[in-house]
N, C-alpha and C positions, 0 to 999 in steps of 0.2 A: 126813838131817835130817827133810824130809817126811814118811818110811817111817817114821821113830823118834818121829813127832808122830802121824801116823796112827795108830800100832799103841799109841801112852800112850791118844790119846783113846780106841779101839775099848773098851779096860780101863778106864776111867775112866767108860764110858756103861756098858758091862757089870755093874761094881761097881756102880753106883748103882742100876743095873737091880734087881739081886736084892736091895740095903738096902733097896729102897721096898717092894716086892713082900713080903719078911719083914715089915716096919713093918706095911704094909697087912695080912696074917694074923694078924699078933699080936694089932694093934687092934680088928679085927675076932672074933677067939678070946676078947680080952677083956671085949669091948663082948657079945659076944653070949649073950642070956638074959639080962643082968644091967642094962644099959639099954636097950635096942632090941632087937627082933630084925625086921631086914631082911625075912622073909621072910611074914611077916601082913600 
């Protein structure tokens, strides 16, 4: 039960990991040049 809680949450922080990380490049692919650009 533990090992099969541990091993859902380890996938479940993973997954979110890389959704946020994609969201965050997209937004920022998107945003960039055309409202802001971060780096001026």
């Amino acid at each position: 039960m533990l090992q099969n809680q541990f091993k859902k949450d380890d996938f479940w922080v993973m997954g979110l990991a890389v959704v946020l990380v994609l969201l965050v490049v997209l937004l920022w692919q998107l945003d960039h040049g055309r409202f802001y650009n971060p780096f001026v």
